[in-house]
N, C-alpha and C positions, 0 to 999 in steps of 0.2 A: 202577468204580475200586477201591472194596476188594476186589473178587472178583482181581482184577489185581495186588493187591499183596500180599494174601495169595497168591496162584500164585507168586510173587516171591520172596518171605521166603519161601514151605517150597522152592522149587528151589535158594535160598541155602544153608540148614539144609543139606536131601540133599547138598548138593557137599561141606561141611565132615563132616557125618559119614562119609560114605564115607571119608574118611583114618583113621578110626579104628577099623576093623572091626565097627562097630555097623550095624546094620540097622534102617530101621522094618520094626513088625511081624514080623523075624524069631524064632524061636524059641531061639534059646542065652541063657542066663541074661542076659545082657551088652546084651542088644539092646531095645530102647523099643519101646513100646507106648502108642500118641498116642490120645486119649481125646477131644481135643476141636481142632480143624484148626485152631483161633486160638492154639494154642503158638507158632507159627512165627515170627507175626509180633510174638506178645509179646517173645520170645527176642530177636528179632532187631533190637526198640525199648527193649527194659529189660536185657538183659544178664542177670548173674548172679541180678542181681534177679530179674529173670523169669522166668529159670529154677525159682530154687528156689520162689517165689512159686506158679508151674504146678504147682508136684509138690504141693504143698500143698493148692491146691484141687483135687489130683484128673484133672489134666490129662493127666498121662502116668503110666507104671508101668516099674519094670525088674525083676526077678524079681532081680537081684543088682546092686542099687544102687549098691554100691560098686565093682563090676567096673565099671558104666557110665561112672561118674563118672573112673575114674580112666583112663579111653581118653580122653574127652574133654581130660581135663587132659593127658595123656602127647602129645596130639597139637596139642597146643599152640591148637587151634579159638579161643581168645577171642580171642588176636593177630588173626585176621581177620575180627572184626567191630567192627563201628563203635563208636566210644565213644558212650557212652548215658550219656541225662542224669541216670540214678541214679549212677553212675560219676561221671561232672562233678559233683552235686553233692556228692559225699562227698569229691572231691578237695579243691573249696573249702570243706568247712567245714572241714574239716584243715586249711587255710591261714591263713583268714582269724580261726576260733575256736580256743579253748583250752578243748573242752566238757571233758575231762578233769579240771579244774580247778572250771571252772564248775558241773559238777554231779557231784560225786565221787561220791556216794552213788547215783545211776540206777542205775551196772553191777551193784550188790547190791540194789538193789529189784525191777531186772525179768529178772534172771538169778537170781542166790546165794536171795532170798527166794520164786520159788517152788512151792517146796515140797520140805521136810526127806524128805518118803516119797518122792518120785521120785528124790530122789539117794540115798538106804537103801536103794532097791530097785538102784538101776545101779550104785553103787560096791561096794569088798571093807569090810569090817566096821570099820576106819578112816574110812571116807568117804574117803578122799584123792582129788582130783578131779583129779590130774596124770599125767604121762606114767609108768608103772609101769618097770621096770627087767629087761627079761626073760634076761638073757644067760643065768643058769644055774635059771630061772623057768617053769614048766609051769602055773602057775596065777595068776590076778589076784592074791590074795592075797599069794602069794609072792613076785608081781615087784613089789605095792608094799611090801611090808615089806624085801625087799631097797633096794627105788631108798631109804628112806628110813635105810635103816643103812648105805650109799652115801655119802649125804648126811653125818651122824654121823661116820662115817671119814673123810671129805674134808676135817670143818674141822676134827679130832682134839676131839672132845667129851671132856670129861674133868670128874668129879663133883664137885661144887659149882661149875663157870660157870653162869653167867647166861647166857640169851642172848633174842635177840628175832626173832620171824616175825613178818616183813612179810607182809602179805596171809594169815594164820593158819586162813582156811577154819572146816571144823569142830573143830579141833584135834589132828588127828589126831597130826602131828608131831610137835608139844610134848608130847601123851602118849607116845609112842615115845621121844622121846628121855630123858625125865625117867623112866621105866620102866628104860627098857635103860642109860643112863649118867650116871644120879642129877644133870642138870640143873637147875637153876629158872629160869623166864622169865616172859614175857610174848607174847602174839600180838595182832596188831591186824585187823581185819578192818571193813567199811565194808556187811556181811549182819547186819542184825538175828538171822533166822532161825539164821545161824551160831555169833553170838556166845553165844545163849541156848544149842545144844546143846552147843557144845564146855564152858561151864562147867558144866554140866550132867555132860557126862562126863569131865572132868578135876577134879571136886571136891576127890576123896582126892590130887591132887597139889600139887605146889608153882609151879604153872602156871597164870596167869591171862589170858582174854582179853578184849581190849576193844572195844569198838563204837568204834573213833576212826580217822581219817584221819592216815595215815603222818606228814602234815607235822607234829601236833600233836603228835608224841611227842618226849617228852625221856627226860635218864638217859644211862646207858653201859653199854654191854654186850659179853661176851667173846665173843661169837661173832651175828650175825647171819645168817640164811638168808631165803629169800626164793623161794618154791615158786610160779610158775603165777598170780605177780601183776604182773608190770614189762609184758604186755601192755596192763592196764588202765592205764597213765602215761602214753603218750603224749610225741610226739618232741619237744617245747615243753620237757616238764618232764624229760626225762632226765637233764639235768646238774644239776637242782636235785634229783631224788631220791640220787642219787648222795652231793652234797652232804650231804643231810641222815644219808645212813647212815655217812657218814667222821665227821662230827661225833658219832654216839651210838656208835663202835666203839672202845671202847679199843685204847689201843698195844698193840701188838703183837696183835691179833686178827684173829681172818677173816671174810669173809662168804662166802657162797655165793649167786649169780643162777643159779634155775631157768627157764627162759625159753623157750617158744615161738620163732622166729628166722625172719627170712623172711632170702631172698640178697640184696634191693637196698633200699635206703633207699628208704621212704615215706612221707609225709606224711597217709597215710590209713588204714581197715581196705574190707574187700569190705561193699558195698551191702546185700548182701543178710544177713550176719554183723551188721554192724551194728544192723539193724532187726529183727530177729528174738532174736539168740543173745547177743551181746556190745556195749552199747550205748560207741559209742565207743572199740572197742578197735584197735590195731594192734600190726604185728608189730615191731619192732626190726632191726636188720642191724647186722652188726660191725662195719662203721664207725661206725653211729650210737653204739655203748657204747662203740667207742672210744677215740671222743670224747669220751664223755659221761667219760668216769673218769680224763682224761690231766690228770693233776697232781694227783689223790687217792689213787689205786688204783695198786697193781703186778697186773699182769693173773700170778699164778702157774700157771693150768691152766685149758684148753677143752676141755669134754669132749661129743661129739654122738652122740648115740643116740636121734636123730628118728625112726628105724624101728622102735623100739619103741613107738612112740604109734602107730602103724599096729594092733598086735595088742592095745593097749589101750585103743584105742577099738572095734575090734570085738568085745573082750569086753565093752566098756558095752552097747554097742552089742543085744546076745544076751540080757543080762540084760532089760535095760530092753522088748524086746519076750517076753519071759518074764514081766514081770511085770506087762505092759499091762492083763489080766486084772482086776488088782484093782485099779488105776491110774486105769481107764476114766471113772467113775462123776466120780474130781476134775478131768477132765481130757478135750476133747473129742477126735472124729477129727482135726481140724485140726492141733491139738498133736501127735497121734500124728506124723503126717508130718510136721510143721518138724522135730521131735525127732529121729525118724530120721537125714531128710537132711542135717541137724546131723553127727549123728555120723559118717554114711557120703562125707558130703563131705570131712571132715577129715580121714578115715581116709584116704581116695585123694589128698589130698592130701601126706601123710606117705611114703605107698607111693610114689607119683609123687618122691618127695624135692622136690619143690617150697619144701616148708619144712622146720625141723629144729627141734631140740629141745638147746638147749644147758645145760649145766651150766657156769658158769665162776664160781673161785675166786679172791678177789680180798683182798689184804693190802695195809696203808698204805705201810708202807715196806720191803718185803720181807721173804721170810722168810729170818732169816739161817742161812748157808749152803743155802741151799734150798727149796724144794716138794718133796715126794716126791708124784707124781702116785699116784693111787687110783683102781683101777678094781673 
């Protein structure tokens, strides 16, 4: 009977690949290479999970990962397989819990905390861990210090405002902005490891960050931004984040939501992101923010350039297997491939435009006479 149902699950697999010009065992970068015959029926019982769960342990191999991945996603293969009870359970703990809430601090202990040298080695000399900005950009570097003087120009930073990042990473921002347009703030971050280097190297400025959860922040501030953190909130608490940044933004100020963006409302993140990469995260949809901001926020500018997280994750992506080398030693092979297929999964999913990457600019009661969009 298992001999029978594994023949089953891989004639399943074959029929769905073949829509997507992938081969087993063929030789073009793109095409898989099955390592152990029980992929099939993992895949075909666990879903994404199991998929990326198989690469991990070594199960299969594609010489251009992200070519593979993004045929698979372009051809749409998960719609026709069965929902799987990794799948079902992640739907209901989105339903039924509020882990977001319940355990704010996880997504910075088992992602942000670790380790400072793995993201020193994969980010530009900022650490900025978001989508970079490539329009007039030929290097990581450039397209994040661009997407972050972007940012600056979009909510008119002007010397001596105050202003506050939400979810403040390693500080990269608030040192760029208090540099380039004589700012002072504060950033808040829920990464131990974070909070320690960004004071660390924002000392000489007039920028401090804190180890505290969003909700606990008081004060008023002339400009708020918010970079590559409203995925860790979750769809429960959207109108109460919202909430709480209309209550600390002085009149007449702006925020800015840098946001990852999936197309349809959900209640959930993917099985296998969750357990691995981003514990409890999901994506948002424009309906859900905007709902979440009708009667606080005037929605003044949306701005998408989700295709550029495509060539900024392949440049993590290059570095970090550049720098595996001296990496190795804190970090085993296992790591190596979750890590990878981390990156090269998002990255095809960005190419694929499955998901996007929104900037939107949001003021209490308008800006009078105008927004003048910035690009």
């Amino acid at each position: 009977m298992p001999f029978v149902m594994s023949n089953t699950a891989k004639r399943f697999v074959q029929t769905q690949l073949a829509r997507t010009e992938v081969e087993i065992g063929g030789e073009r970068p793109w095409d898989v290479q099955v390592h152990n015959e029980s992929l099939y029926g993992r895949v075909l019982s666990q879903g994404t999970l199991g998929l990326g769960e198989s690469y991990m342990d070594g199960w299969w191999d594609a010489e251009a990962l992200d070519q593979f991945l993004f045929k698979l996603i372009t051809a749409n293969i998960q719609d026709n397989f069965p929902k799987d009870l990794a799948l079902i359970g992640s739907v209901l703990k989105g339903k039924l819990l509020n882990l977001q809430r319940l355990r704010v601090t996880e997504v910075g202990e088992k992602h942000y905390d670790i380790g400072n040298d793995l993201y020193a080695a994969m980010l530009d000399k900022r650490m900025i861990y978001s989508c970079g900005y490539w329009h007039n950009a030929n290097t990581l570097e450039a397209a994040q210090e661009a997407k972050l003087d972007l940012i600056c120009r979009k909510v008119g930073l002007e010397p001596g405002m105050r202003i506050l990042d939400i979810g403040s990473g390693w500080g990269g921002f608030l040192q760029f902005a208090a540099e380039r347009y004589g700012v002072s703030g504060i950033g808040v971050t829920v990464s131990k490891e974070q909070a320690a280097l960004a004071n660390e190297r924002t000392a000489h400025l007039p920028v401090e960050t804190k180890l505290l959860d969003y909700q606990a922040l008081d004060g008023q501030f002339d400009r708020i931004i918010s970079i590559g953190m409203f995925e860790h909130v979750g769809y429960k608490n959207y109108r109460a984040y919202f909430e709480k940044a209309a209550h600390l933004l002085a009149p007449g100020g702006l925020m800015l939501l840098h946001t990852i963006g999936g197309h349809n409302s959900t209640s959930h993140g993917d099985p296998w992101s969750e357990k691995y990469i981003f514990p409890n995260g999901m994506l948002p949809s424009i309906a859900q923010v905007g709902k979440a901001i009708e009667g606080l926020f005037v929605m003044e500018d949306w701005h998408n350039f989700g295709a550029d997280y495509d060539r900024t994750l392949m440049a993590w992506h290059e570095r970090f297997v550049a720098a595996w080398p001296r990496l190795k030693d804190q970090y085993d092979e296992r790591f190596y491939r979750m890590w990878r297929y981390y990156l090269n999964v998002f990255a095809a999913l960005f190419r694929a435009r499955n998901i996007s990457l929104w900037q939107v600019v949001l003021s209490p009661q308008g800006v009078p006479g105008g927004y003048t969009s910035v690009r």
